[in-house]
Residue, then its C-alpha position, 0 to 999 in steps of 0.5 A: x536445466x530441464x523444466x518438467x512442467x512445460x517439456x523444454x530445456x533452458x540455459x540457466x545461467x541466462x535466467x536473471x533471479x531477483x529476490x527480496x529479503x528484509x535483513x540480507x545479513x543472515x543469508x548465506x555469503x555464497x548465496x548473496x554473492x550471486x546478487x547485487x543488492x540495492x538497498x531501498x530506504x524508505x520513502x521520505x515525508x513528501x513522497x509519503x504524501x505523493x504515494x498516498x495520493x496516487x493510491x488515492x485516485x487508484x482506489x478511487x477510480x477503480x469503482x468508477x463511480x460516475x461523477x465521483x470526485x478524485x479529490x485526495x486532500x485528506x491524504x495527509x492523513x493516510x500517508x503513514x499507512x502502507x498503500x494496501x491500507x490506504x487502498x482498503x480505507x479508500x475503498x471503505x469511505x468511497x462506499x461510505x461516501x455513496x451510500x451517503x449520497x454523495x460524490x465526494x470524499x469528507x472526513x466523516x467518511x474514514x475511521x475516526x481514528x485516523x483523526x484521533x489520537x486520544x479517545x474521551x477516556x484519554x486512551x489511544x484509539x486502536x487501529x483494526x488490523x488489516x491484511x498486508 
């Protein structure tokens, strides 16, 4: 193979290819007999739990506030959300949290509604749509 890009050929058949896909059965078998498919289940509760803490103290460290606390005992609360959305909440409630004057993360510092099922009304609260 040629590369027309960068001027220089290349054996192919030594390329690993790895690709991605969420229902493998509508590809094409000749396609996915070149692969070997690893079927990842998703995570379980505890691990759930364990990813949202160390997104957490990722986020949080990222802004390298001095002083500020990596305490993630609110992760229970975000562990059903994807790691971008955790990230960004994080994000929002360390900014909360300093413009508070504070150096730690409380409760009031994330959206009501991952506190909060049911509004006064008795309607489920809407979650803002993130980017993922």
């Amino acid at each position: 193979m040629r590369d027309i890009s960068l001027l220089f050929e290349f054996d192919a058949s030594q390329v690993t290819w790895i690709a991605t896909a969420n229902n493998a059965l509508i590809l094409d078998q000749p396609l996915r007999s070149r692969f070997r498919e690893f079927h990842i289940m998703p995570p379980t509760a505890s691990e759930c739990l364990v990813l949202a803490e160390e997104v957490m103290r990722a986020a949080i460290k990222s802004v390298a506030v001095k002083g500020f606390k990596t305490d993630v005992s609110l992760r229970r609360h975000l562990a059903h959300l994807p790691a971008r959305q955790i990230s960004q909440l994080t994000l929002e409630a360390v900014a909360n949290a300093v413009a508070a004057g504070r150096k730690e993360l409380k409760l009031d510092d994330f959206p009501r509604w991952l506190f909060d099922d049911d509004d006064a009304t008795g309607e489920s609260s809407t979650t803002p749509n993130y980017l993922h």
